[in-house]
Each structure stands twice: as C-alpha cells, then as structure tokens.
DRENTORGU-243202 format. One record per atom (N, C-alpha, C, O): residue number from 0; residue in one letter; atom name; x, y, z. Coordinates in steps of 0.2 Angstrom, whole numbers. Layout:
! DRENTORGU-243202
ATOM   k r  a    c1    c2    c3
ATOM NUM A CA     X     Y     Z
...
//
This chain:
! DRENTORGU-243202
ATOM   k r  a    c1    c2    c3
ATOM   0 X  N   413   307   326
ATOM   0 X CA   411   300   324
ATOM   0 X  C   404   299   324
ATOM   0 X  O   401   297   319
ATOM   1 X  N   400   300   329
ATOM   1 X CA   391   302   331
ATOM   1 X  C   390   305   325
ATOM   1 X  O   388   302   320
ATOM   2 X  N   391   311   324
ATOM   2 X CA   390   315   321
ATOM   2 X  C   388   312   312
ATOM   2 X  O   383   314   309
ATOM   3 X  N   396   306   310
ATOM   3 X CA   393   306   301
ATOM   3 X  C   388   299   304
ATOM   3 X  O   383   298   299
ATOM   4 X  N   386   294   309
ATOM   4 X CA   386   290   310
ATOM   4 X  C   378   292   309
ATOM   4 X  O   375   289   305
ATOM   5 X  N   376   298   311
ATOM   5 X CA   368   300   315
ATOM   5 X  C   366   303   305
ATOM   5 X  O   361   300   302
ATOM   6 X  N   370   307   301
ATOM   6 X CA   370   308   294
ATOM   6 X  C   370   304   289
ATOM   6 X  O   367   304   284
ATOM   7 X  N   374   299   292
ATOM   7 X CA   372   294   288
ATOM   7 X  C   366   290   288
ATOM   7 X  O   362   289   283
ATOM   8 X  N   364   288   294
ATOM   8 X CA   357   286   295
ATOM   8 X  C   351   292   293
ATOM   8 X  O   346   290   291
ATOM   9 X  N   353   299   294
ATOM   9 X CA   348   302   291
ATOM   9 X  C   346   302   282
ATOM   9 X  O   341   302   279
ATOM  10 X  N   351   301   281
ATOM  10 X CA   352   300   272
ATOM  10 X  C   349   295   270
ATOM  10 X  O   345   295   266
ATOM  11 X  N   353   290   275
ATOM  11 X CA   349   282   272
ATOM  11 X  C   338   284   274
ATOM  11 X  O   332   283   271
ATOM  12 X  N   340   285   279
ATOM  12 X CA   331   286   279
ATOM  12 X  C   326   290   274
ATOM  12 X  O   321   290   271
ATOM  13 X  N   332   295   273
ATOM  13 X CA   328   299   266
ATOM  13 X  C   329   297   260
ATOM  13 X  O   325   299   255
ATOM  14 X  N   334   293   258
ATOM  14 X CA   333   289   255
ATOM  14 X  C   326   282   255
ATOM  14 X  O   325   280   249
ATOM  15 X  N   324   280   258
ATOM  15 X CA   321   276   260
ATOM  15 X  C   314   278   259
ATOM  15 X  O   310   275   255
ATOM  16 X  N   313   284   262
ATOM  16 X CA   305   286   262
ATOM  16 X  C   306   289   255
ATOM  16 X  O   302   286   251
ATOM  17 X  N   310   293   252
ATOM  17 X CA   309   295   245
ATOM  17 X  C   307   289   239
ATOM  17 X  O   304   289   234
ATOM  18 X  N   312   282   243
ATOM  18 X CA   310   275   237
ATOM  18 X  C   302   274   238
ATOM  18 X  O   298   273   233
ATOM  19 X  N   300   274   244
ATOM  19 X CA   293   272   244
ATOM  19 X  C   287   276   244
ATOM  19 X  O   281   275   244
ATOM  20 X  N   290   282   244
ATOM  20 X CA   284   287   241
ATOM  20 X  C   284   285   234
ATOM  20 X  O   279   283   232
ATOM  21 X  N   288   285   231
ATOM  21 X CA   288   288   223
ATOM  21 X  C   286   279   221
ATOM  21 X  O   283   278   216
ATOM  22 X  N   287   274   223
ATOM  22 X CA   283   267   221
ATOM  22 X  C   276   266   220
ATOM  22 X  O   275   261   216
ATOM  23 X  N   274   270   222
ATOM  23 X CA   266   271   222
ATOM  23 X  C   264   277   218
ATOM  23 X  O   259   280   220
ATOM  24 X  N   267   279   216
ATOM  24 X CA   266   286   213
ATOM  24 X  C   260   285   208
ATOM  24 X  O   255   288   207
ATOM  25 X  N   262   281   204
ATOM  25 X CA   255   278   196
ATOM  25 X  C   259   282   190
ATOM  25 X  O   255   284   185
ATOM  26 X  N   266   284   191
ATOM  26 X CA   268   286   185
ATOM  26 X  C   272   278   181
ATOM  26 X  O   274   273   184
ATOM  27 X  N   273   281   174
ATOM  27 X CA   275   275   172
ATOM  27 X  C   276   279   166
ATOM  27 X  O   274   284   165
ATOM  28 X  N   282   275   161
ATOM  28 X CA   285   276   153
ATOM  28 X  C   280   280   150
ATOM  28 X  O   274   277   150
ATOM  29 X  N   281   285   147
ATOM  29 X CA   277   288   142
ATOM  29 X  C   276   283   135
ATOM  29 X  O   280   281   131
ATOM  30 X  N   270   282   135
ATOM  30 X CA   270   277   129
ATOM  30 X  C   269   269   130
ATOM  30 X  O   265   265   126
ATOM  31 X  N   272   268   136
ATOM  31 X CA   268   261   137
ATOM  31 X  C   262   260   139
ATOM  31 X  O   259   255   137
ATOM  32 X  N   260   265   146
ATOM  32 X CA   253   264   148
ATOM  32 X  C   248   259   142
ATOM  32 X  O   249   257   137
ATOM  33 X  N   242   259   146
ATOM  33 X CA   235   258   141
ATOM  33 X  C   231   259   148
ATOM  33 X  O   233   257   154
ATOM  34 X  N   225   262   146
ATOM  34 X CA   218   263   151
ATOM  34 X  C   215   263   147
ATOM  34 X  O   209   266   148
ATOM  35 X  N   216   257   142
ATOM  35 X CA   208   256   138
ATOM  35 X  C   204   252   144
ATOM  35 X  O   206   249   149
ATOM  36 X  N   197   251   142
ATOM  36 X CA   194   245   146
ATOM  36 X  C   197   238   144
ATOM  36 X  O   199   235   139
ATOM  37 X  N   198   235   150
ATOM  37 X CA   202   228   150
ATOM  37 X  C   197   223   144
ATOM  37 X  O   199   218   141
ATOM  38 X  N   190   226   143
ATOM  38 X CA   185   221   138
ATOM  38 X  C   189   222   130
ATOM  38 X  O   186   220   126
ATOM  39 X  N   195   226   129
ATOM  39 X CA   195   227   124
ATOM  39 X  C   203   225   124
ATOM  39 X  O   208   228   126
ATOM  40 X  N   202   216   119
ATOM  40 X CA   208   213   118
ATOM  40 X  C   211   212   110
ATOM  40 X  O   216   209   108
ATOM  41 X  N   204   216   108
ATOM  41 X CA   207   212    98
ATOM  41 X  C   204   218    94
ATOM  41 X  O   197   218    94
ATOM  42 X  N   206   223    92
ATOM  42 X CA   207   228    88
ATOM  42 X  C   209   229    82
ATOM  42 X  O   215   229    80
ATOM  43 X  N   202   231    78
ATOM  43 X CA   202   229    71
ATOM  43 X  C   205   236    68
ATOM  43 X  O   203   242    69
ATOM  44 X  N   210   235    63
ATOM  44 X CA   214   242    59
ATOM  44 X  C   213   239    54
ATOM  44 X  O   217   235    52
ATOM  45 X  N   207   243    49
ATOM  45 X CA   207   242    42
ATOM  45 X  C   211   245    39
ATOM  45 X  O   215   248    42
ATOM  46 X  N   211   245    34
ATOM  46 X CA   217   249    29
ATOM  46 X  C   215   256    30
ATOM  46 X  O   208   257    31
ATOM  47 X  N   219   261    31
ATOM  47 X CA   217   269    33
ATOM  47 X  C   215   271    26
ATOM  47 X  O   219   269    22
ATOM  48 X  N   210   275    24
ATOM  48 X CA   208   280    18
ATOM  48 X  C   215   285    17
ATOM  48 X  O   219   287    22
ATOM  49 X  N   216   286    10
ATOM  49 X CA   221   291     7
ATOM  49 X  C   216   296     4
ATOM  49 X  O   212   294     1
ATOM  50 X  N   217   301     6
ATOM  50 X CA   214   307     2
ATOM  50 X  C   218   311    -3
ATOM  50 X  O   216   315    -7
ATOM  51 X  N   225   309    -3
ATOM  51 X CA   229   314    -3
ATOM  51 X  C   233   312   -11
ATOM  51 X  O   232   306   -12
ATOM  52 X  N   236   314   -14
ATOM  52 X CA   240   313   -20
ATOM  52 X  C   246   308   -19
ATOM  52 X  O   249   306   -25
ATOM  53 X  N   250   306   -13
ATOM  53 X CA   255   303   -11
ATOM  53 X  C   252   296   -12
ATOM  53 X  O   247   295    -9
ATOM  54 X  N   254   293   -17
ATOM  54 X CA   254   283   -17
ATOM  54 X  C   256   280   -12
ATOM  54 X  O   261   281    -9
ATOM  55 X  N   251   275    -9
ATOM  55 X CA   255   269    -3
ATOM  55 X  C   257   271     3
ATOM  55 X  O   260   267     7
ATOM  56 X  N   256   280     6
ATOM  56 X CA   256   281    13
ATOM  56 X  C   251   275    16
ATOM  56 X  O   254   271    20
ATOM  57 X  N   245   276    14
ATOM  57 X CA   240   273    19
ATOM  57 X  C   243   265    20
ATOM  57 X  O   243   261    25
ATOM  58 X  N   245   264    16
ATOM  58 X CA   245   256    17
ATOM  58 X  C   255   255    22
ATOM  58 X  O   257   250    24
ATOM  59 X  N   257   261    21
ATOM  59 X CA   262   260    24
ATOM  59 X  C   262   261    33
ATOM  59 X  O   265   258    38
ATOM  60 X  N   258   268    33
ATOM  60 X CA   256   271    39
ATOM  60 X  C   252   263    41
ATOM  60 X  O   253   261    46
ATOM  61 X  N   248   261    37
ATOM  61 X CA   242   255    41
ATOM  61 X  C   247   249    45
ATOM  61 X  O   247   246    50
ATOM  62 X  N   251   248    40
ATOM  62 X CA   256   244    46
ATOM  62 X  C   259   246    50
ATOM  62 X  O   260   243    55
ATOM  63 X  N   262   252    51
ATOM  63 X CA   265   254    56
ATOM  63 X  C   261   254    61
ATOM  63 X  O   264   251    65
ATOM  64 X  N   253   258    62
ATOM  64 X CA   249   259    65
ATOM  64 X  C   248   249    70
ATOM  64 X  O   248   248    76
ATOM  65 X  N   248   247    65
ATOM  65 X CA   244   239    67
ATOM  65 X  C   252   236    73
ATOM  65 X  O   252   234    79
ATOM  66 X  N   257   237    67
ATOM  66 X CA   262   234    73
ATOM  66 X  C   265   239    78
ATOM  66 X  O   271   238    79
ATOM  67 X  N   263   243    81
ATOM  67 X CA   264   248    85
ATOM  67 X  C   259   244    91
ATOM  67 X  O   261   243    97
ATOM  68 X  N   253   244    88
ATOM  68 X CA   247   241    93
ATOM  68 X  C   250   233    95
ATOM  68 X  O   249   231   100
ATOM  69 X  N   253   230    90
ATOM  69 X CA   256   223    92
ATOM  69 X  C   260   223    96
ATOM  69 X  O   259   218   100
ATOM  70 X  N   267   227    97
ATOM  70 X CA   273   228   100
ATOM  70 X  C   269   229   107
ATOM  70 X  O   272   226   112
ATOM  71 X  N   263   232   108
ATOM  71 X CA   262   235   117
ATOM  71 X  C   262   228   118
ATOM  71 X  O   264   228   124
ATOM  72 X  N   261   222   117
ATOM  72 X CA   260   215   119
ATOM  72 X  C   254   214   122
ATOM  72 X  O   252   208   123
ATOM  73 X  N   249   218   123
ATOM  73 X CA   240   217   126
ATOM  73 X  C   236   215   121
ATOM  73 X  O   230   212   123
ATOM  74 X  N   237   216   113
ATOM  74 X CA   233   217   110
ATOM  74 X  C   233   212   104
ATOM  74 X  O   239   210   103
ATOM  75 X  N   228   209   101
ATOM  75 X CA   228   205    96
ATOM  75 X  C   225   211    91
ATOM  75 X  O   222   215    93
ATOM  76 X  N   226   211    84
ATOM  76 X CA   225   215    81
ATOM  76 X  C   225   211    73
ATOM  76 X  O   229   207    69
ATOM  77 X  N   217   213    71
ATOM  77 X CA   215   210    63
ATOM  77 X  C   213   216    58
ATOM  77 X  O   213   222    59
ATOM  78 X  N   212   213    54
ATOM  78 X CA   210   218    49
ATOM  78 X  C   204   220    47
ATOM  78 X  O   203   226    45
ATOM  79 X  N   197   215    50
ATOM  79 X CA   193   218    49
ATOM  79 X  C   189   218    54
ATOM  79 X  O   190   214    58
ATOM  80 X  N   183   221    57
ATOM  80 X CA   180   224    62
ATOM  80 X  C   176   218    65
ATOM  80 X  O   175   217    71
ATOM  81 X  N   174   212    60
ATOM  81 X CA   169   207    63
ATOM  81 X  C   174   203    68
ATOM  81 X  O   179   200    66
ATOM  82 X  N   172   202    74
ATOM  82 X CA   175   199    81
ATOM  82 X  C   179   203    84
ATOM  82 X  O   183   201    89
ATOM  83 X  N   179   207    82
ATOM  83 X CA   185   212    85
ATOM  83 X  C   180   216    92
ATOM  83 X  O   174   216    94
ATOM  84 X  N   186   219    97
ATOM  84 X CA   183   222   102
ATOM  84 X  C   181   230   103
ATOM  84 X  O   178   233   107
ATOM  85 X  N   186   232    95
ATOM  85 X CA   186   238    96
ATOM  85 X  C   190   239    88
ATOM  85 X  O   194   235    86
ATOM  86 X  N   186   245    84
ATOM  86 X CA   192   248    77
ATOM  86 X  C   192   255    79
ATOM  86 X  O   189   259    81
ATOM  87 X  N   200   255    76
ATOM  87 X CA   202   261    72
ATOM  87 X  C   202   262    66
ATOM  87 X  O   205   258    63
ATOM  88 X  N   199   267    63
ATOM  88 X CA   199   269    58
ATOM  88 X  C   203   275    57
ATOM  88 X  O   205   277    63
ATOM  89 X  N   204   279    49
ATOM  89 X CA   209   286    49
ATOM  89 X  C   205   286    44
ATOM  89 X  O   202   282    41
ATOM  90 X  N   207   293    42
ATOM  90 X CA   208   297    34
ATOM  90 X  C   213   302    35
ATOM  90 X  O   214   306    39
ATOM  91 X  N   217   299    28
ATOM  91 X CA   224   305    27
ATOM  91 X  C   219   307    24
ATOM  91 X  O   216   304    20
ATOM  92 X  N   219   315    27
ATOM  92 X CA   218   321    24
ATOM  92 X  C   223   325    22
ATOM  92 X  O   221   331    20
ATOM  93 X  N   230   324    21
ATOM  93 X CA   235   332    19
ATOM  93 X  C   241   330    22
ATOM  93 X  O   242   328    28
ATOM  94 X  N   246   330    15
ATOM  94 X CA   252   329    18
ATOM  94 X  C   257   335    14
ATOM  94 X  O   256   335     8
ATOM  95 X  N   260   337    16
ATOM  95 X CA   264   341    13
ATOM  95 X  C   273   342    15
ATOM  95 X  O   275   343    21
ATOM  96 X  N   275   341    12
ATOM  96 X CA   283   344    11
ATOM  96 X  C   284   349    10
ATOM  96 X  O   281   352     6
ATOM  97 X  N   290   354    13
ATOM  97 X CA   294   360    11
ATOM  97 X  C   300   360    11
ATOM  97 X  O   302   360    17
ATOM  98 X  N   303   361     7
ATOM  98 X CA   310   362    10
ATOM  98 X  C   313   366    16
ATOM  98 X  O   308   369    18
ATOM  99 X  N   316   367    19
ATOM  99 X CA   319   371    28
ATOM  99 X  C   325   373    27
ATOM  99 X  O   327   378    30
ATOM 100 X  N   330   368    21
ATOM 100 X CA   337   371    23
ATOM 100 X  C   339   368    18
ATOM 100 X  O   338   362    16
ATOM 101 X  N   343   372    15
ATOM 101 X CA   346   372     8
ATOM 101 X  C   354   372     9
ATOM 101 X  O   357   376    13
ATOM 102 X  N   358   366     5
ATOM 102 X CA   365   367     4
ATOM 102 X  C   368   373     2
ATOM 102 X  O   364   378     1
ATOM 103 X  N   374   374     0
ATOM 103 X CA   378   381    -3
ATOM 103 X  C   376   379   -10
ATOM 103 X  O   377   384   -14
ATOM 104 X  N   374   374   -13
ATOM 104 X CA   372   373   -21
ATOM 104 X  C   365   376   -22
ATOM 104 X  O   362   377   -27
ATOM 105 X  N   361   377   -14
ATOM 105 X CA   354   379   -16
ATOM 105 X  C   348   375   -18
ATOM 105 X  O   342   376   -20
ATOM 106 X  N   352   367   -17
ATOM 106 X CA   348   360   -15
ATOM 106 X  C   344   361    -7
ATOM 106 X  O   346   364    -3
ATOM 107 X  N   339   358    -8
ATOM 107 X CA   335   357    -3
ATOM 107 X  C   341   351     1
ATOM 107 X  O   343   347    -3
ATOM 108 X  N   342   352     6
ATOM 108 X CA   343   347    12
ATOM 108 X  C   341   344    19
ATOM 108 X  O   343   339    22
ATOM 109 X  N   334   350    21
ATOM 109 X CA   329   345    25
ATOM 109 X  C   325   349    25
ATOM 109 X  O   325   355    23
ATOM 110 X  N   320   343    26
ATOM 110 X CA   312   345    22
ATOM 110 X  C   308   345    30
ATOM 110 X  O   311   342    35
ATOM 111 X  N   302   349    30
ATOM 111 X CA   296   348    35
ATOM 111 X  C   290   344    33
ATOM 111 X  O   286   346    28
ATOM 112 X  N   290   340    36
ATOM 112 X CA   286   334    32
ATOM 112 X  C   278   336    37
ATOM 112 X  O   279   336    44
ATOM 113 X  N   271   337    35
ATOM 113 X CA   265   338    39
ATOM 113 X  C   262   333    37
ATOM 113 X  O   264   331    31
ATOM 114 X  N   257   330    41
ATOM 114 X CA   252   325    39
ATOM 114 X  C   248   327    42
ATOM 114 X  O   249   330    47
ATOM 115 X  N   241   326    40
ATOM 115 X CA   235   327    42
ATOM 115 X  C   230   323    43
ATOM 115 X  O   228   320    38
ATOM 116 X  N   225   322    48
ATOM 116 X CA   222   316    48
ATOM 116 X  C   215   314    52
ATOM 116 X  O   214   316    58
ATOM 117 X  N   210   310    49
ATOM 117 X CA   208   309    58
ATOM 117 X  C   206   303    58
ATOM 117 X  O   202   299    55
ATOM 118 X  N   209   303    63
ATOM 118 X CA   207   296    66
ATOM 118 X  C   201   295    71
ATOM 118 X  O   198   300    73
ATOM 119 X  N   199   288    72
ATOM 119 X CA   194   287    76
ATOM 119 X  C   195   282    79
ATOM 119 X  O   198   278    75
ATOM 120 X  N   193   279    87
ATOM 120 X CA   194   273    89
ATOM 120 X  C   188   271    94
ATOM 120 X  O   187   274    99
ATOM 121 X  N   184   266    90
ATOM 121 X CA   176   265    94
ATOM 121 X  C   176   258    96
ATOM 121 X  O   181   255    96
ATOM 122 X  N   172   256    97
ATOM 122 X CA   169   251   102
ATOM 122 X  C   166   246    96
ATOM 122 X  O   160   247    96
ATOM 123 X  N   167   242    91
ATOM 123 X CA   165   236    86
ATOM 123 X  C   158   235    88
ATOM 123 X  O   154   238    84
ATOM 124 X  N   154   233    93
ATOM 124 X CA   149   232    94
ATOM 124 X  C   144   238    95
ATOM 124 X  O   139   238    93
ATOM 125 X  N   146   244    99
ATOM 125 X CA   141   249   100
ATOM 125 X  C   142   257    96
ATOM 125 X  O   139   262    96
ATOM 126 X  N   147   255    95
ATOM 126 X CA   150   262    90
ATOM 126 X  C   151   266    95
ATOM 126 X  O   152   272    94
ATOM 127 X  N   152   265   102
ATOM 127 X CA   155   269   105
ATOM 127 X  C   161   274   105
ATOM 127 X  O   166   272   108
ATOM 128 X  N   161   278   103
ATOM 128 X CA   169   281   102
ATOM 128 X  C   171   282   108
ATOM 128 X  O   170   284   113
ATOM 129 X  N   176   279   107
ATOM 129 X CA   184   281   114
ATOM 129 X  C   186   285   116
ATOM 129 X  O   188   287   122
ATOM 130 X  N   189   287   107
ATOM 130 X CA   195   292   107
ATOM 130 X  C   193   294   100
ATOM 130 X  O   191   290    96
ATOM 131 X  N   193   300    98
ATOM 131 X CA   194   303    91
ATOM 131 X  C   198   310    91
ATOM 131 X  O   198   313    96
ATOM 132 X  N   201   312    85
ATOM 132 X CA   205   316    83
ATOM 132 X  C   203   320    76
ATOM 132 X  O   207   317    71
ATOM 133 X  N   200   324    74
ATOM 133 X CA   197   325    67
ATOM 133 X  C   202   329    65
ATOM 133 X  O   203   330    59
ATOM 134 X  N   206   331    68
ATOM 134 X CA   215   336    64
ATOM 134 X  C   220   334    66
ATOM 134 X  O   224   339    68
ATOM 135 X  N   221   327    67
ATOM 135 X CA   228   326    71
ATOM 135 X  C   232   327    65
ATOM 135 X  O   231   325    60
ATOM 136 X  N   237   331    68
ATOM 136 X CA   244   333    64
ATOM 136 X  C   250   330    65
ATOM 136 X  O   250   328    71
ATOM 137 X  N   254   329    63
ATOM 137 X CA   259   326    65
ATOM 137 X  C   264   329    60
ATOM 137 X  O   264   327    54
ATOM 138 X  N   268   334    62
ATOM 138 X CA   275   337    59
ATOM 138 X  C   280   337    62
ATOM 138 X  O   280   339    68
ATOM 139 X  N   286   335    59
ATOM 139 X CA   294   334    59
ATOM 139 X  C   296   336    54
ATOM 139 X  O   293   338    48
ATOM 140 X  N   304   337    56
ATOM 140 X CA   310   340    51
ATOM 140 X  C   314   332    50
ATOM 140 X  O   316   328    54
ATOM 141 X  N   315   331    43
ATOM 141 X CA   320   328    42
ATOM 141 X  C   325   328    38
ATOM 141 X  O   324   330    33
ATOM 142 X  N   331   326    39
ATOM 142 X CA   338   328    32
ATOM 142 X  C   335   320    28
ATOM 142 X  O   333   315    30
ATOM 143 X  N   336   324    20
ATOM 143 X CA   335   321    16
ATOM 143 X  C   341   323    13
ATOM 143 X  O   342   329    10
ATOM 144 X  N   347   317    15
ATOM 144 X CA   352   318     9
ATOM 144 X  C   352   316     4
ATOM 144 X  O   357   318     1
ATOM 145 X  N   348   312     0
ATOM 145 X CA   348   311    -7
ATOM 145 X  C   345   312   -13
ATOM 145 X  O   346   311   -19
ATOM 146 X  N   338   318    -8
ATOM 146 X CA   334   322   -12
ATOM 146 X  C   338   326   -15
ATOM 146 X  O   343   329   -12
ATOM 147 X  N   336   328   -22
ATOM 147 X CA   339   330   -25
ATOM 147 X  C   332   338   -28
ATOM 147 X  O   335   342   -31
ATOM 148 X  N   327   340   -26
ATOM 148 X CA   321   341   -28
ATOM 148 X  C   324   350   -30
ATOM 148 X  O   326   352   -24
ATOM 149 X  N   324   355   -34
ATOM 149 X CA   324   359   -36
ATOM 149 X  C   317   364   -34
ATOM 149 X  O   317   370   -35
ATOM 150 X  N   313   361   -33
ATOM 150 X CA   305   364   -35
ATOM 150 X  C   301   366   -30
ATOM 150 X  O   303   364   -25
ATOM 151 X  N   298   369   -30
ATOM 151 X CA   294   372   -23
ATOM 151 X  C   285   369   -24
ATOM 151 X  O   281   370   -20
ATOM 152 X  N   285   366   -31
ATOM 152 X CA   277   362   -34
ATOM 152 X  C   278   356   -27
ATOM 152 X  O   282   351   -27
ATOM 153 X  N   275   358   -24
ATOM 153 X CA   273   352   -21
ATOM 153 X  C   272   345   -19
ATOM 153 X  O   273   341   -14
ATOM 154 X  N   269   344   -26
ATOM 154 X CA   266   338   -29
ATOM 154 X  C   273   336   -32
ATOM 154 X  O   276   331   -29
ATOM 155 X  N   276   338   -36
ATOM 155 X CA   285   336   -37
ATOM 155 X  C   288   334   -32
ATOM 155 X  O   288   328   -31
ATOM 156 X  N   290   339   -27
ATOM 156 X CA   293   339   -22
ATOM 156 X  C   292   332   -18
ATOM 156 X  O   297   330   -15
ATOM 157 X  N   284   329   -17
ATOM 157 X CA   282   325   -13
ATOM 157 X  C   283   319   -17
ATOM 157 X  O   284   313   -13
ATOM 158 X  N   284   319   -24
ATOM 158 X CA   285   315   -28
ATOM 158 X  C   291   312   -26
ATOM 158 X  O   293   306   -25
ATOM 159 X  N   295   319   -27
ATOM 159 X CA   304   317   -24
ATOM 159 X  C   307   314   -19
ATOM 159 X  O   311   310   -18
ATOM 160 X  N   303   318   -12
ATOM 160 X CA   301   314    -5
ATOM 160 X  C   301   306    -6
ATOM 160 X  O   306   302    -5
ATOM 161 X  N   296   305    -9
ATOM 161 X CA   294   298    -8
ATOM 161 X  C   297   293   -11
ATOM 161 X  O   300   288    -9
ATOM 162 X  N   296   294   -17
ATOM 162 X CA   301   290   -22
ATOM 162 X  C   307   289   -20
ATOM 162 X  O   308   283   -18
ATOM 163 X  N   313   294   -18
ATOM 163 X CA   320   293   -16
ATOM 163 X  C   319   293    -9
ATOM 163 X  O   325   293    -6
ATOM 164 X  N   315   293    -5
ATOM 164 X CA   316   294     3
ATOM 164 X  C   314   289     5
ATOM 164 X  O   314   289    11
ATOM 165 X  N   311   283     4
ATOM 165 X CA   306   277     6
ATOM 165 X  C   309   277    12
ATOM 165 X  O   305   277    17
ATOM 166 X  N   314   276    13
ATOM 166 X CA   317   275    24
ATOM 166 X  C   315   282    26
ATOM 166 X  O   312   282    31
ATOM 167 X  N   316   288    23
ATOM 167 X CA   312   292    27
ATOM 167 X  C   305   292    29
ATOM 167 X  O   304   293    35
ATOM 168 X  N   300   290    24
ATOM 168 X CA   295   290    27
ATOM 168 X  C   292   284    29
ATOM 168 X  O   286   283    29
ATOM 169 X  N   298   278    31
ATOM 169 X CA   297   275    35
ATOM 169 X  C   297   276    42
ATOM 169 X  O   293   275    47
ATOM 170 X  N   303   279    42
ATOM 170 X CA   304   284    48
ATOM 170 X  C   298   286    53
ATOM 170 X  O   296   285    59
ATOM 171 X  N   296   289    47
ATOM 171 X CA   290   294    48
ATOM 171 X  C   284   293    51
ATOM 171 X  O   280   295    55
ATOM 172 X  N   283   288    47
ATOM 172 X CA   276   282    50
ATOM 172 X  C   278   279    56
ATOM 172 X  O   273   278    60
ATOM 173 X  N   283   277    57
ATOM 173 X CA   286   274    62
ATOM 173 X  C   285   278    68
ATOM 173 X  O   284   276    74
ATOM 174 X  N   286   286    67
ATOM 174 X CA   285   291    75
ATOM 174 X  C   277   293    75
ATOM 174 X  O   273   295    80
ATOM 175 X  N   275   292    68
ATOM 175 X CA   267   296    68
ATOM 175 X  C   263   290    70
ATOM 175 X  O   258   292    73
ATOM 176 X  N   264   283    69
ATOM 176 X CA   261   277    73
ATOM 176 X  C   262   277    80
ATOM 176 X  O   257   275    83
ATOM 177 X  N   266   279    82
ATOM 177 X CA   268   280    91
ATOM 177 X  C   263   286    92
ATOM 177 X  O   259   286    97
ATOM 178 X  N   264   290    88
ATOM 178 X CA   260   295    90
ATOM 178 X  C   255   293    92
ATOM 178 X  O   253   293    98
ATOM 179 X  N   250   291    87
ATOM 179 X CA   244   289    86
ATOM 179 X  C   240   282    92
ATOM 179 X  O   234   281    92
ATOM 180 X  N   244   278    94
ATOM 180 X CA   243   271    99
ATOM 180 X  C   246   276   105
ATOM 180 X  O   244   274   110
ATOM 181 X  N   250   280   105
ATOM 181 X CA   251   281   112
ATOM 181 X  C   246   288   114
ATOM 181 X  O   246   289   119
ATOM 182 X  N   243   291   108
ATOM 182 X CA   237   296   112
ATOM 182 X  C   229   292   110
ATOM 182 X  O   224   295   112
ATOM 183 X  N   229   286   108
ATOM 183 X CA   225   282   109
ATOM 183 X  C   223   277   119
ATOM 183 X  O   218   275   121
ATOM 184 X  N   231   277   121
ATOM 184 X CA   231   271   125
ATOM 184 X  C   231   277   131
ATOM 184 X  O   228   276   136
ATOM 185 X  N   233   283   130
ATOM 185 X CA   234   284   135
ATOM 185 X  C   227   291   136
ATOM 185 X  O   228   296   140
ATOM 186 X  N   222   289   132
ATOM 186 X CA   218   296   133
ATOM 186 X  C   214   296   137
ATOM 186 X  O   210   300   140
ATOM 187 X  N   214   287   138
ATOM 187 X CA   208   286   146
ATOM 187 X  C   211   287   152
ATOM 187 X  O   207   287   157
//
C-alpha cells in the first residue's frame, strides 16, 4: 500500500514539474505567433503585380494575402501605403501547371500547381525592409476532378486550371497566403 501510495505521489510530481517547465517554454501554434515590432499596427497590401499569363490571380492571391493578415486580429490592413506602419508588396513571377496523375481514360486528374514570387515586407516611413523573399515558391498537388485538359501546352492547361477549378485556386491562395503572413510574422 506505501509502495502505490509513494508512485503515486512520484507521478503526480512529475507530472507537476513537467506542466511547469513546458509553461515557459516560448513555444506557441505554428502560424499564429508575430515578432513584428509592436510599432507596426496598419499594413498596407497593394494589389500584388501579375507577371504571368493567368487573369485575376493577383487580385485574388491580394485578398487572400490581406485577410490572412486580418484573421491574426493585431493588424488593421489598407490598400495603400499613405498612413500605413508597414507594406507588402509581391510580383507573381511564374505559375505553372502539370498534370501528375492521369485516370485509365488518360485524363489528367491531379495537377502540380508552382507559383512563383517575391515579395517584400518594409517599414512605410523608412523603406526599412523586414522581411523579403525574391523566389518564394509555393507548390502543391491537387485533384482536379472536373478538369478535363488533354494538353501538356501550358498555357491551355492553365487556362483549364483556372477557368473550371476557381475553388481550386481558391484553395491555393488560401494556403499560399498562410504561407506568406506566417513566414512574414514569424521571421523575426
């Protein structure tokens, strides 16, 4: 009876010290942190530059991008740089589609979708840069069951993507804006 009575009390103790070492530890959710400077509360996201032959990423990527930074709840976020504490700006440089996996008819059914980009994140008043990325890539595989695309032209192919997939690259923007605000907040 000593015996579970003394193991018990040892359990409970190490249980105890293990809850309050790891309390203090300074880890936290991947994604939610921010280590910007506290002076920076209103961040200006212009519409992002398209380099690329895809219609309407930029503007669809720019909102995802802007309510990404809204969701964290610290940040007020406008459009253009005057009053702002801080911009990001981007240039899509390169997006490309491939087929990966074909049904038994020899249809494409999920594609690798690459983006390419760079962004930058500075200081409104001093052009200080914070954070920049001049090749941030962002590639995923996704099933496209309703693409139909035949072709391995690119440009077709992208055409097919987009046109018939709009919730896929909603999708898309929706993980590559996470990307982009969480290697932002968390590179200080």
């Amino acid at each position: 009876m000593f015996q579970l009575s003394y193991s018990s009390r040892v359990l409970a103790g190490v249980i105890a010290l293990a809850a309050l070492a790891s309390s203090g530890c300074g880890y936290a959710l991947a994604g939610r942190g921010s280590f910007l400077p506290a002076t920076i509360r209103v961040i200006a996201i212009p519409q992002l530059e398209n380099q690329t032959t895809f219609l309407q990423v930029e503007q669809i990527l720019t909102e995802k991008v802007r309510n990404e930074f809204i969701g964290r709840g610290k940040y007020q976020v406008v459009t253009e740089p005057a009053g702002a504490d801080a911009v990001l700006s981007g240039i899509i440089t390169g997006i490309s589609v491939q087929p990966v996996a074909f049904t038994n008819l020899q249809l494409a059914s999920r594609y690798l979708f690459t983006l390419t980009m760079s962004v930058k994140f500075s200081d409104a008043q001093t052009n200080e840069v914070f954070w920049t990325n001049d090749a941030l890539t962002f590639r995923e595989e996704y099933d496209l069951t309703g693409a139909t695309a035949t072709t391995t032209d690119n440009t077709n192919l992208g055409a097919t993507f987009l046109d018939q997939e709009r919730t896929s690259f909603d999708r898309i923007s929706t993980d590559l804006a996470r990307t982009i605000v969480t290697a932002i907040l968390e590179a200080f």
